[in-house]
KOLGUMI-962242 format. One record per residue: residue in three letters; x, y, z of N, C-alpha, C in turn; residue number from 0. Coordinates in nm, 3 decimals, always signed. Atoms other than C-alpha are relative to their C-alpha. Layout:
// residues N
  residu       nu       nv       nw      cau      cav      caw       cu       cv       cw  num
     ALA        X        Y        Z        X        Y        Z        X        Y        Z  NUM
...
//
This chain:
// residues 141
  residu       nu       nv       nw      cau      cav      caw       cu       cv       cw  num
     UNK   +0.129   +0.036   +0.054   +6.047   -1.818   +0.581   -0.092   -0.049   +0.111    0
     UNK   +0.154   +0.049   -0.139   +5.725   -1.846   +0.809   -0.033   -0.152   -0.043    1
     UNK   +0.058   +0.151   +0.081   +5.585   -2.179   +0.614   +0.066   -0.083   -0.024    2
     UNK   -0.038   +0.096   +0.116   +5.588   -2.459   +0.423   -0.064   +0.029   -0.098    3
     UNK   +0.113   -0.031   +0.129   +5.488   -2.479   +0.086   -0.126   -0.048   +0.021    4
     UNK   +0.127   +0.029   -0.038   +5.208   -2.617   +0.195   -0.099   +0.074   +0.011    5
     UNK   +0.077   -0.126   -0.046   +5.078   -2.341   +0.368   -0.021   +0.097   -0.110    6
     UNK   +0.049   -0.051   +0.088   +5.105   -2.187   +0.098   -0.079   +0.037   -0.086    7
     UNK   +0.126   +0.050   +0.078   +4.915   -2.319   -0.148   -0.153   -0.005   +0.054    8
     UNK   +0.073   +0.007   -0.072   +4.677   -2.358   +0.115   -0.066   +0.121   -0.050    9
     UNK   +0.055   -0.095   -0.003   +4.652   -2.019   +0.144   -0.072   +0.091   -0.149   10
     UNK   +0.077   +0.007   +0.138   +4.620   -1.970   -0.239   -0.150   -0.056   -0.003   11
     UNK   +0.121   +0.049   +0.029   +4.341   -2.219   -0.224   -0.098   +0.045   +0.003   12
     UNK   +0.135   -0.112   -0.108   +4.121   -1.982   -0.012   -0.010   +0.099   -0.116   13
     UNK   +0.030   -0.097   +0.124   +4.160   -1.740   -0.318   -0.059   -0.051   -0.104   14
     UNK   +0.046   +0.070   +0.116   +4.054   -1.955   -0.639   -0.115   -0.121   +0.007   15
     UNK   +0.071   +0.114   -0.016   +3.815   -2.182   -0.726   +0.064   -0.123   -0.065   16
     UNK   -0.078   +0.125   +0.090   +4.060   -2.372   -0.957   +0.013   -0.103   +0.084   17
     UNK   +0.018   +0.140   -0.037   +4.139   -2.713   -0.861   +0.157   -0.014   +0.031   18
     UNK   -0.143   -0.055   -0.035   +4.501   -2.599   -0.668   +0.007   -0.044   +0.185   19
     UNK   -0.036   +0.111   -0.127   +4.649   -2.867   -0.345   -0.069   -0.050   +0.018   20
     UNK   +0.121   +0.081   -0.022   +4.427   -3.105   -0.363   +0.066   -0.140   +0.073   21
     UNK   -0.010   +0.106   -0.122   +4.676   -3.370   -0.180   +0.043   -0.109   -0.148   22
     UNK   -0.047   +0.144   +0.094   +4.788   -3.723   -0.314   -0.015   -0.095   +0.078   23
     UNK   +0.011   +0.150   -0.032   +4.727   -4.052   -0.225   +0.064   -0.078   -0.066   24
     UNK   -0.062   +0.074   +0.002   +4.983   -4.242   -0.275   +0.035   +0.075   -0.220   25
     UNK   -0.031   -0.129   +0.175   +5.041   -4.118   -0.740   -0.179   +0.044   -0.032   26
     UNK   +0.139   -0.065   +0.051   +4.630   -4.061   -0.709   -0.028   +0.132   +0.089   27
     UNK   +0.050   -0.102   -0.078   +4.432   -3.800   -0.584   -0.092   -0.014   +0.115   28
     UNK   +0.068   +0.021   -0.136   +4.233   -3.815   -0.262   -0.106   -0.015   -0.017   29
     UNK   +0.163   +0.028   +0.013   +3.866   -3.975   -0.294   -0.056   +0.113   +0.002   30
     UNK   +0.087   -0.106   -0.047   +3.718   -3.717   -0.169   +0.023   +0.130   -0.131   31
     UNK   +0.018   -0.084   +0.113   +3.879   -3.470   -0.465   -0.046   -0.070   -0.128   32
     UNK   +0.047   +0.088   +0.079   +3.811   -3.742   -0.702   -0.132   +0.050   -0.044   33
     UNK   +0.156   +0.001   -0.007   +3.428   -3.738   -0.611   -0.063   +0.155   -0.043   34
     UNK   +0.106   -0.163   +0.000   +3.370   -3.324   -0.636   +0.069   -0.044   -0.129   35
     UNK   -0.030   -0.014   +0.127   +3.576   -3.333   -0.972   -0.107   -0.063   -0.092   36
     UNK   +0.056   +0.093   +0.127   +3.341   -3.611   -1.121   -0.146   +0.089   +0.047   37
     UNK   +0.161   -0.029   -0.035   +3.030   -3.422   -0.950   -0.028   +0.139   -0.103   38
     UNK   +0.011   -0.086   +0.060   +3.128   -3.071   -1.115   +0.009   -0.004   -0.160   39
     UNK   -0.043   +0.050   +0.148   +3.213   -3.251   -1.457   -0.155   -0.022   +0.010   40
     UNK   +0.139   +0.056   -0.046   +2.873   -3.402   -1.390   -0.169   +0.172   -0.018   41
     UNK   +0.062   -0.136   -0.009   +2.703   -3.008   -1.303   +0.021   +0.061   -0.127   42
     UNK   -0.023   -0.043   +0.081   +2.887   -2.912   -1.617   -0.076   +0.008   -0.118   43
     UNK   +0.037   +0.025   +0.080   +2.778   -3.101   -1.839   -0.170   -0.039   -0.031   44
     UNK   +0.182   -0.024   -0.065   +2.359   -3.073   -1.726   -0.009   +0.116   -0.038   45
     UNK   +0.016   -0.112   +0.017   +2.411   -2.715   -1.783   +0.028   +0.035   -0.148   46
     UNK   -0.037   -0.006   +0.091   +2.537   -2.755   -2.099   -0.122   -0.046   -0.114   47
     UNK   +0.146   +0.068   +0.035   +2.219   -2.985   -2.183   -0.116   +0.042   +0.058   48
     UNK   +0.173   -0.057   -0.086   +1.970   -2.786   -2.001   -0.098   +0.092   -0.143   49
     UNK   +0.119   -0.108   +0.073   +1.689   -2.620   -2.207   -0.016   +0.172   +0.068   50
     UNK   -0.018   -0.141   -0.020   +1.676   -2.254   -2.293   -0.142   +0.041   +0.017   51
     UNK   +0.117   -0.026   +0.012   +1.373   -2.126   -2.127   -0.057   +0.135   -0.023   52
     UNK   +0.016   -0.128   +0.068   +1.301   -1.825   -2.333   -0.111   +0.056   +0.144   53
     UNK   +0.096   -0.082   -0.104   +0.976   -1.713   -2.159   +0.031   -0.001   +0.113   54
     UNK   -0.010   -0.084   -0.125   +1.073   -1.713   -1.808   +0.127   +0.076   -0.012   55
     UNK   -0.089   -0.143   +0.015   +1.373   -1.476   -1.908   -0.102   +0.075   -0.067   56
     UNK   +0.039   -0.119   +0.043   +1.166   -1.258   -2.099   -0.100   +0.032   +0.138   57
     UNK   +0.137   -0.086   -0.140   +0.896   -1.259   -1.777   +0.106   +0.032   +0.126   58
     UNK   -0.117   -0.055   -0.131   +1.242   -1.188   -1.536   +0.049   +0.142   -0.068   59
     UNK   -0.024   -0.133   +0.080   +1.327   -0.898   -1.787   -0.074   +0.104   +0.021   60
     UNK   +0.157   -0.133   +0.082   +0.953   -0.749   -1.881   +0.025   +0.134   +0.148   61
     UNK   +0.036   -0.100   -0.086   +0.989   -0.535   -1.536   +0.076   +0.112   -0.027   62
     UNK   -0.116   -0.167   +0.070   +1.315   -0.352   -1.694   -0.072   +0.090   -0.053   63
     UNK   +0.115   -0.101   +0.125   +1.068   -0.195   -1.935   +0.089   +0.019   -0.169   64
     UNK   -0.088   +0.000   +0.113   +1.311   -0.270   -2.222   -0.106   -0.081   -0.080   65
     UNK   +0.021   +0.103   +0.117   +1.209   -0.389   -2.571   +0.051   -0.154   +0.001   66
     UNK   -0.055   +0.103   -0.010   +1.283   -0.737   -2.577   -0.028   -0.125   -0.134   67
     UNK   +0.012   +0.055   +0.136   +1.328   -0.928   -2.930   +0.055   -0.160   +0.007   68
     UNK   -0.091   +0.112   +0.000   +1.378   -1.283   -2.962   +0.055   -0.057   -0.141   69
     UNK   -0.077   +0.044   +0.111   +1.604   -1.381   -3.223   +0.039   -0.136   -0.039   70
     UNK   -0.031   +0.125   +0.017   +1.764   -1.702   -3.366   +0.131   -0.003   -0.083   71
     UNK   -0.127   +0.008   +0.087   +2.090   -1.812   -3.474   -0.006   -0.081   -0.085   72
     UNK   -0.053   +0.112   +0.111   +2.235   -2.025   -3.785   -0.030   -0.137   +0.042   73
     UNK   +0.047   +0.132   -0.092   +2.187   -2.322   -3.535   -0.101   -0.043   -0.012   74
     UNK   +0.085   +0.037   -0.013   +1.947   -2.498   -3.594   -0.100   -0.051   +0.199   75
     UNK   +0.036   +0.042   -0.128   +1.944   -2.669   -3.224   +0.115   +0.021   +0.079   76
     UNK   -0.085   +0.005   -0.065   +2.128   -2.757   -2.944   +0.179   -0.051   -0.034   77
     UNK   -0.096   +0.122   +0.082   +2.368   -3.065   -3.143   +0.090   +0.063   -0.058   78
     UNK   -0.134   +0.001   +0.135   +2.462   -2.880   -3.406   +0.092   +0.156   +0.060   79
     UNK   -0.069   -0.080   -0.055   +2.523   -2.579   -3.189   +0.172   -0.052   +0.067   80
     UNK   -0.136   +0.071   -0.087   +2.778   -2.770   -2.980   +0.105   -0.075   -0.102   81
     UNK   -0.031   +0.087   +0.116   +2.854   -2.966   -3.312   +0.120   +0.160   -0.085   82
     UNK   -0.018   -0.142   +0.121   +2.959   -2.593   -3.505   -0.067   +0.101   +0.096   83
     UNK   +0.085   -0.118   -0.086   +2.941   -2.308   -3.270   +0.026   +0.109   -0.047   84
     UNK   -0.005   -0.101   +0.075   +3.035   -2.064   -3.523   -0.181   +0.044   -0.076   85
     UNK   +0.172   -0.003   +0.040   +2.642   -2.116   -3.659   -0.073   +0.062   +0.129   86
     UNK   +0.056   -0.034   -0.111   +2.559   -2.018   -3.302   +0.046   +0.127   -0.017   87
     UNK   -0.036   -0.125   +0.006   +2.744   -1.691   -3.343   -0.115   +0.125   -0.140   88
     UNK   +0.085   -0.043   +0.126   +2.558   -1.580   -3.670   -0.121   -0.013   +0.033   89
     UNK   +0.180   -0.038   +0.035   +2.183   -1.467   -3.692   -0.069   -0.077   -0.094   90
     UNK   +0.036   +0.023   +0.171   +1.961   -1.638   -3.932   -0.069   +0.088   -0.052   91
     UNK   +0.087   -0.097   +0.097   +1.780   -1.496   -4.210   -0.110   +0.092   +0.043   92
     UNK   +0.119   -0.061   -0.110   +1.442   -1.414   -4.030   +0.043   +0.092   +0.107   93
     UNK   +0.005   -0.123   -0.117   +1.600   -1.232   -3.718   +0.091   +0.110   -0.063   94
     UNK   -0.111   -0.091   +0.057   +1.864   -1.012   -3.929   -0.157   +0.087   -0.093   95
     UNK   +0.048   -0.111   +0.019   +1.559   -0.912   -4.112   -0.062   +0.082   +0.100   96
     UNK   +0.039   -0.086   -0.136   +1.386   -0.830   -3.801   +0.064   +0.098   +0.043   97
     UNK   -0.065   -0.145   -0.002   +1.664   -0.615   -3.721   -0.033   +0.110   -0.068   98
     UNK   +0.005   -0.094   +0.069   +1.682   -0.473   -4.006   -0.123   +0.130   -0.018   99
     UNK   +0.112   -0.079   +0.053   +1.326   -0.366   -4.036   -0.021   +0.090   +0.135  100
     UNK   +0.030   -0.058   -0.114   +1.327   -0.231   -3.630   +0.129   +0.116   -0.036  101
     UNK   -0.088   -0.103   -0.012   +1.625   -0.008   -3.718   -0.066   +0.149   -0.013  102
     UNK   +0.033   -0.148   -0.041   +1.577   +0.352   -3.640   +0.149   +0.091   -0.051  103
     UNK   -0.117   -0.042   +0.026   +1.880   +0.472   -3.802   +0.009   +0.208   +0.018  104
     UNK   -0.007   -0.125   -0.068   +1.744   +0.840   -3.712   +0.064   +0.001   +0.165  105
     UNK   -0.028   -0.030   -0.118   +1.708   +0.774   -3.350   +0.122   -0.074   +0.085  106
     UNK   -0.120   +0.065   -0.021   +2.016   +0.550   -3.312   -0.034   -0.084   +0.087  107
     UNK   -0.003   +0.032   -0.146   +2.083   +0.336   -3.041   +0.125   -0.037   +0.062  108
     UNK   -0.106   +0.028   -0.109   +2.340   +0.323   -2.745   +0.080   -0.136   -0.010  109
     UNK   +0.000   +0.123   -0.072   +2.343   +0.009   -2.656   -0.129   -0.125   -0.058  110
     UNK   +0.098   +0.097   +0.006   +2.198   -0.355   -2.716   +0.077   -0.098   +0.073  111
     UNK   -0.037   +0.093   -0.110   +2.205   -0.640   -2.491   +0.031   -0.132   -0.073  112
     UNK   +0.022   +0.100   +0.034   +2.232   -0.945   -2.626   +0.040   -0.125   +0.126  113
     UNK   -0.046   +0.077   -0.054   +2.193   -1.214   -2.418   -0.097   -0.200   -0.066  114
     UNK   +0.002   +0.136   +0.073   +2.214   -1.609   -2.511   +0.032   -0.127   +0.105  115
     UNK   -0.049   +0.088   -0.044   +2.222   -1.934   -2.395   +0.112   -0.029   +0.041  116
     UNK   -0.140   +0.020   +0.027   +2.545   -2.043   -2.515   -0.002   -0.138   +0.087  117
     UNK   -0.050   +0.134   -0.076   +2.695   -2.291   -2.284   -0.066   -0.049   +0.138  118
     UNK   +0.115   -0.019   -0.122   +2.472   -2.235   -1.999   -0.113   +0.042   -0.011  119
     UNK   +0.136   -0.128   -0.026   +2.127   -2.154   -2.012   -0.070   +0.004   +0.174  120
     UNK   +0.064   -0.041   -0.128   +2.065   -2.225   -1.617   +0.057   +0.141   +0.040  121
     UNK   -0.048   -0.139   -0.046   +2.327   -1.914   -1.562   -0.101   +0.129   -0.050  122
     UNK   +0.062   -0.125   +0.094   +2.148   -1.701   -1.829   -0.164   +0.032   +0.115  123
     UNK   +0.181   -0.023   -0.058   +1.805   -1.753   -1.660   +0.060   +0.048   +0.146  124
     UNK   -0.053   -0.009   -0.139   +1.978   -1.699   -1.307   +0.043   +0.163   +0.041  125
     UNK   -0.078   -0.081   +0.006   +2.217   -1.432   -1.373   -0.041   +0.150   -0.074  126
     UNK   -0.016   -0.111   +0.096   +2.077   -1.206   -1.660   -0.116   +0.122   +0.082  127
     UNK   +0.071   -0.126   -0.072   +1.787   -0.984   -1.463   +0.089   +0.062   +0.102  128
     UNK   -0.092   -0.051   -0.081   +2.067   -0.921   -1.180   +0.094   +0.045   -0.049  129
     UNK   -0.066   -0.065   +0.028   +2.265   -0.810   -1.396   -0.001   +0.114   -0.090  130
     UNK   +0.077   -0.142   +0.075   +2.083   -0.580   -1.630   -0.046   +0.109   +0.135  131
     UNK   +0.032   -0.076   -0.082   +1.931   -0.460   -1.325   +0.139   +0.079   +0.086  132
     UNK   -0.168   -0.039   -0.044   +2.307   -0.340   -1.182   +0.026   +0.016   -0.105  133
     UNK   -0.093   -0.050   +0.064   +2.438   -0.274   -1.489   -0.138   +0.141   -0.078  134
     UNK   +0.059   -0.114   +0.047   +2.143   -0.020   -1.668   +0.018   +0.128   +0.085  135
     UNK   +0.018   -0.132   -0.077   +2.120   +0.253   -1.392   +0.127   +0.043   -0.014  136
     UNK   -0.149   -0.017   +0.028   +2.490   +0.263   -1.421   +0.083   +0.067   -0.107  137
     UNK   +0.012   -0.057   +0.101   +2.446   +0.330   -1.798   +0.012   +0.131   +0.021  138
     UNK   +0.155   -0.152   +0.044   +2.152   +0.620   -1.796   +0.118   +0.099   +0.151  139
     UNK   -0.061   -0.098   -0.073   +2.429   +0.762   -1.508   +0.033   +0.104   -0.034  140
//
C-alpha cells in the first residue's frame, strides 16, 4: 500500500463537496471546520428566505423568445410553502385555468419548462437563463 488512510480520504476530498476528513480536535471538530459548517448552514438558510424575483427572470429569459407564463401554486406564500410543500407542488385554480384556456391541443407541445423557486430562488435567478440557453439548441437538434 502507497498511503495512509489519510491520504486517502484526502484524496477523496478533492472529489466532493460533502463534508469528508475534516480532522478532530481532541472528540470535536477543528474551528476552522466548525466556522464554514455554521457559515454554509447560515448561506443555506438566506437562500431558502430569499425573495422570488419574478421579473428579473422573466427579463433574463425574454431574449430566448419563448412564451413565458407566470403561474401560482396552492401556496399561498413562502411559510406555508415550507410549512406544506405538497401545496407548492399543485397549481391553483387561476393558473390551471390559464393552462387550460392556452392549450392548443391541435398544435401540441414538446416540451414545457417549468421553472420555480422552490428552495432556492437565488439559484433559479442565477442558473435558469444558462441553462435554457445550453439546454434548447440541444432540443431543436
Amino acid at each position: 500500500m502507497s498511503g495512509t488512510p489519510f491520504d486517502a480520504w484526502q484524496s477523496l476530498r478533492q472529489l466532493t463537496a460533502a463534508r469528508i476528513a475534516l480532522g478532530r480536535t481532541g472528540g470535536s471538530l477543528p474551528t476552522r471546520e466548525l466556522l464554514a459548517f455554521g457559515q454554509a448552514h447560515a448561506q443555506a438558510r438566506d437562500a431558502v428566505h430569499a425573495p422570488f424575483d419574478e421579473d428579473q427572470l422573466a427579463a433574463d429569459l425574454q431574449p430566448l423568445g419563448f412564451e413565458i407564463l407566470r403561474l401560482a401554486t396552492d401556496a399561498t406564500d413562502r411559510t406555508e410553502y415550507l410549512r406544506r410543500p405538497d401545496r407548492g407542488r399543485r397549481l391553483d385554480a387561476a393558473s390551471r385555468e390559464t393552462l387550460q384556456q392556452i392549450a392548443r391541443p391541435t398544435e401540441g407541445f414538446d416540451l414545457a419548462v417549468i421553472l420555480s423557486d422552490g428552495l432556492s430562488a437565488p439559484a433559479v435567478i442565477a442558473q435558469s437563463a444558462v441553462l435554457l440557453r445550453n439546454l434548447l439548441p440541444r432540443l431543436t437538434a
